[in-house]
C-alpha positions in Angstrom: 146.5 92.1 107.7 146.2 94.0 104.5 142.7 95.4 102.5 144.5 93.5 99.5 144.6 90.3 101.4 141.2 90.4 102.9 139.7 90.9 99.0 141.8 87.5 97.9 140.4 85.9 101.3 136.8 86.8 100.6 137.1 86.4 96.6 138.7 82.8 97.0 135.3 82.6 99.3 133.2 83.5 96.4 134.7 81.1 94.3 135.5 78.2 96.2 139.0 78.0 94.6 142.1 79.7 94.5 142.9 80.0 90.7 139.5 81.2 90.2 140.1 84.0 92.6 143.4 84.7 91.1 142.2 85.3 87.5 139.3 87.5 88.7 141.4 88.9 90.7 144.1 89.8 87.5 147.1 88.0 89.9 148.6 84.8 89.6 147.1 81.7 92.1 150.7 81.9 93.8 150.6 85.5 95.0 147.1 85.2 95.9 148.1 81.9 98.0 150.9 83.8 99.9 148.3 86.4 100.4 146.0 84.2 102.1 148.5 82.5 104.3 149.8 85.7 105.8 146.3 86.5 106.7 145.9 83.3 107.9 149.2 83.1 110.0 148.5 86.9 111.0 144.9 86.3 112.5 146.3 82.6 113.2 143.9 80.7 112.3 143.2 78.4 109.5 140.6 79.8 107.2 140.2 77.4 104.8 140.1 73.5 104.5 142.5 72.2 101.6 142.0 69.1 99.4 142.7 67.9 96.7 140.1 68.3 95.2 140.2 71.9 96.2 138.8 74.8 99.2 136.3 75.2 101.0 136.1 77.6 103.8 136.4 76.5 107.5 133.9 77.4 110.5 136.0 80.2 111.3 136.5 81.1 108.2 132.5 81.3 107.6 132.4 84.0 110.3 135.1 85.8 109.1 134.3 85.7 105.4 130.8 87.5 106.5 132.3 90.2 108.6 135.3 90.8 105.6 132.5 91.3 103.1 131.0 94.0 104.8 134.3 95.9 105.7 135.2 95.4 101.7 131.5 96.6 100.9 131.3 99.8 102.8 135.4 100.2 101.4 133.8 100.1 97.7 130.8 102.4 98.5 133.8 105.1 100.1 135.5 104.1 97.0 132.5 104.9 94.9 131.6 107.9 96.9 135.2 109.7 96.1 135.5 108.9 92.4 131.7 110.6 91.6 133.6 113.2 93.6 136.4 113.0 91.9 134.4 112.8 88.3 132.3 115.6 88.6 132.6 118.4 85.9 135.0 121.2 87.0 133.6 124.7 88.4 133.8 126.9 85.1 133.5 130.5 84.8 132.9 132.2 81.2 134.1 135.5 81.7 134.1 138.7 79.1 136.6 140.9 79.1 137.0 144.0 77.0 140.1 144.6 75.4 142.0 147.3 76.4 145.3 147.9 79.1 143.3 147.0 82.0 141.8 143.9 80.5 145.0 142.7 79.9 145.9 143.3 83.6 142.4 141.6 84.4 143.7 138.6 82.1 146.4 138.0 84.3 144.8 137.9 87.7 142.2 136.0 86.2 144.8 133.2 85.3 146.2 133.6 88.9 142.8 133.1 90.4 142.6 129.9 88.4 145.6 128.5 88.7 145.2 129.2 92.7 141.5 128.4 93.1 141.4 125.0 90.6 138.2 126.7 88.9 138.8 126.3 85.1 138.1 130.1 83.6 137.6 130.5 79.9 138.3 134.7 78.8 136.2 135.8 75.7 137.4 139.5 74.5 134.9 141.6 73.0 136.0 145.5 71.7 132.4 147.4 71.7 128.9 147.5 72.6 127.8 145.5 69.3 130.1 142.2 70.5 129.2 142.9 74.2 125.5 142.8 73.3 126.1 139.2 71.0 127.8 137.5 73.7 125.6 138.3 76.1 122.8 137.0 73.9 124.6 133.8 73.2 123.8 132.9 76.8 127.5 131.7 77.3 129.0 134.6 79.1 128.8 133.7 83.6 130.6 137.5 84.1 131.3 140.5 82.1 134.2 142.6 83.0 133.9 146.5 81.2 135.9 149.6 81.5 134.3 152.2 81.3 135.3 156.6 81.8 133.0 158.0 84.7 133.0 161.3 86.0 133.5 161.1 90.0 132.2 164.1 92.4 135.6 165.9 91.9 134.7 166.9 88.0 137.6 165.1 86.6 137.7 161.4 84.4 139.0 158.9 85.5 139.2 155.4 84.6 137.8 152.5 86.7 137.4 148.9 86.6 134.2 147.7 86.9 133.3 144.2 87.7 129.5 143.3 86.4 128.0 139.9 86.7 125.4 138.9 84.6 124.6 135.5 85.9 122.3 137.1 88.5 119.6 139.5 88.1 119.7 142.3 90.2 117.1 144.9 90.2 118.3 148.4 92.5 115.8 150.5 94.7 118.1 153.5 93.9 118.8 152.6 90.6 122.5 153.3 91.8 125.4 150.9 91.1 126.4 150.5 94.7 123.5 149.5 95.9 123.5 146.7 98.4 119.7 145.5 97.8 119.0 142.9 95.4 116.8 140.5 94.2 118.2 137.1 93.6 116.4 133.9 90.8 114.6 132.9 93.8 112.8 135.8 94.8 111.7 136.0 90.9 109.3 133.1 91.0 105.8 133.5 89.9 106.3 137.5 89.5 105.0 139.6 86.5 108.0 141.7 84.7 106.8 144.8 83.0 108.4 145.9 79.9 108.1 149.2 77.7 108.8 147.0 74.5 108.8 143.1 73.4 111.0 144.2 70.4 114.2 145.3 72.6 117.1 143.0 72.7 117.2 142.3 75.8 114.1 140.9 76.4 114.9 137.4 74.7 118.0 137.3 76.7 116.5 137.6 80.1 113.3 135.2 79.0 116.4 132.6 78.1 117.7 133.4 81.8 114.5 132.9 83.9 114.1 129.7 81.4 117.6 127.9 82.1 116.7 128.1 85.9 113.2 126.7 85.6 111.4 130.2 86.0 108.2 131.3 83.9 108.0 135.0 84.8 104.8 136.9 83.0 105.8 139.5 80.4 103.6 142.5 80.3 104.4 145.1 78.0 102.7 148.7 78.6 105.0 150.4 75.6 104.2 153.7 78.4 106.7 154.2 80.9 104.1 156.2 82.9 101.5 153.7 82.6 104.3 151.0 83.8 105.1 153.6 86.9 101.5 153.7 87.9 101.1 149.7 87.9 104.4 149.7 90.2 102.8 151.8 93.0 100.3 149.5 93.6 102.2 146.1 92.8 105.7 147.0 93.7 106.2 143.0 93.5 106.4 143.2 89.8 109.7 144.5 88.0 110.1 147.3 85.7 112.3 147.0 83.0 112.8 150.3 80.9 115.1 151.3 78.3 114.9 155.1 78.6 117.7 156.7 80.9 115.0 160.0 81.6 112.3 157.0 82.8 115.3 155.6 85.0 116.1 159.2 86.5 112.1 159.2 86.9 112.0 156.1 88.9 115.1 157.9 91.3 112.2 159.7 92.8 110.0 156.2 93.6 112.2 154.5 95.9 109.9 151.4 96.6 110.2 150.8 92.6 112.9 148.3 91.5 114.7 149.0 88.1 116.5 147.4 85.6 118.3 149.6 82.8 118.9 148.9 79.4 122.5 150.0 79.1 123.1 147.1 82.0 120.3 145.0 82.0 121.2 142.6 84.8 123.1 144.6 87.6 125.7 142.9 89.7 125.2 140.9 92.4 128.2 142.4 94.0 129.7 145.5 92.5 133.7 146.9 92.9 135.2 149.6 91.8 138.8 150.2 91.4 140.3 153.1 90.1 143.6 152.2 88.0 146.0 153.9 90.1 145.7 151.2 92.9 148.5 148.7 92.7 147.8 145.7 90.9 148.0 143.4 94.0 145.5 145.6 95.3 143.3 144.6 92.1 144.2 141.0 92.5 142.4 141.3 96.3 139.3 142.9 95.0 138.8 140.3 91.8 139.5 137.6 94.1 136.7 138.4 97.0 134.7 138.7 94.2 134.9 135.8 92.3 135.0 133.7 95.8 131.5 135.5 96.4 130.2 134.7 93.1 131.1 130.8 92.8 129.2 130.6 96.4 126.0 132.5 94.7 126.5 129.8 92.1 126.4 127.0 94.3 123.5 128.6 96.1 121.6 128.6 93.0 122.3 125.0 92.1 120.8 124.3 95.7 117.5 126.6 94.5 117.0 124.7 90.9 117.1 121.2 92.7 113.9 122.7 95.0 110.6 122.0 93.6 109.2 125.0 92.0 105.8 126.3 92.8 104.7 128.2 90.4 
């Protein structure tokens, strides 16, 4: 007994004859007959009564024609259930990368990730701030990857690889690129964000951010950093976003203030550093727990934006 044979047994059913089946079906009436027998002689009973003037099914085959439609029913929902699997759109990561040595190294672990995770990455290169700052206002960059010379405790340079996402908001107590706390979309609904300016550049792009995940955060907009500081200390709730590095070394001394900077406006959700001496497989690691970490964060927020919103 076959799944194709119980289909001809229940189509012939449906039809009340055999070349019917067999052209709904898209076989010809012999193979469709042959496939009925051997269910019949397999199950050994007779299924149908035969005429000439044509088929009709028999009291056994009654019972068994209303049990074989249910097995073939629940068969098509599975059916149905893997092919919307199968037909949803691909995981896809936009991902900026800034031309340099490293990038190019970061190019080809990024291929290796996709070609080993199956999520389809598309690599924009920007050179400078002015192309960084356009793509992240075209709202199509997921991650930006930058390179950038920072002087370490030891008073020498020395370049680093630093991994920024800017899919995620991420406002730090310390104000300090390591920092572990963060805010994520959800914990921004129905909060006020305070602003020195509506004219800076960034302010579009985070309204278009909040926007695309069903958020309608209030803009206020002091233009006085200290006037901004002295809202904070009684409504720590509400998020500062400055564009002066002094008022950012200002807010290092109010630890209960979260801060987000111009010159990054949307901290990582999960920050590495790698120095370039470290052996490319050792870079390859890193990038990988990170991108792992961030398609999960994705998939969380998919789960938050199907959530009704309560504004």
């Amino acid at each position: 007994m076959t799944i194709e044979e119980l289909r001809y047994f229940v189509e012939a059913g449906k039809c009340g004859s055999f070349s019917a089946a067999a052209e709904k079906l898209h076989i010809s009436p012999q193979g469709l007959s042959q496939g009925i027998r051997h269910l019949e002689q397999d199950m050994n009973v007779l299924l149908f009564q035969r005429t000439t003037s044509g088929v009709s099914l028999s009291e056994i085959g009654l019972q068994v024609f209303d049990h074989a439609s249910n097995i073939l029913g629940s068969l098509d929902q599975i059916k149905t259930c893997v092919n919307g699997h199968r037909g949803k759109r691909t995981e896809r990561l936009c991902c900026a990368v800034k031309s340099s040595r490293l990038g190019n190294t970061l190019k080809t672990h990024l291929d290796q990730f996709q070609k080993e995770s199956g999520i389809v990455i598309e690599v924009v290169d920007f050179g400078n701030v002015k192309q960084r700052g356009k793509l992240l206002m075209s709202n199509k960059v997921d991650l930006l990857f930058e390179f950038k010379e920072i002087l370490p405790k030891n008073d020498y340079y020395s370049e680093q690889l630093i991994f920024r996402s800017y899919m995620w908001p991420i406002f730090n107590v310390e104000n300090s690129l390591t920092s572990k706390e963060t805010l994520r979309w959800e914990d921004l609904r129905g909060i006020t964000i305070i602003a020195e300016s509506d004219k800076h550049i960034y302010i579009p792009y985070l309204k278009n951010k909040f926007q695309k995940y069903g958020l309608k955060p209030e803009f206020e907009f002091c233009f006085d950093a200290h006037y901004c500081l002295e809202v904070l200390s009684k409504s720590p709730e509400k998020v500062y976003f400055t564009t002066d590095s002094a008022y950012r070394q200002y807010l290092d001394t109010h630890k209960n203030l979260r801060c987000c900077s111009n010159e990054d406006p949307l901290y990582l959700e999960y920050t590495a550093f790698i120095k370039k001496e470290l052996a490319d497989d050792a870079v390859y690691h890193e990038l990988t727990l990170y991108l792992r970490d961030v398609m999960k964060d994705y998939s969380a927020l998919r789960g938050v934006k199907d959530k009704p919103q309560s504004m």
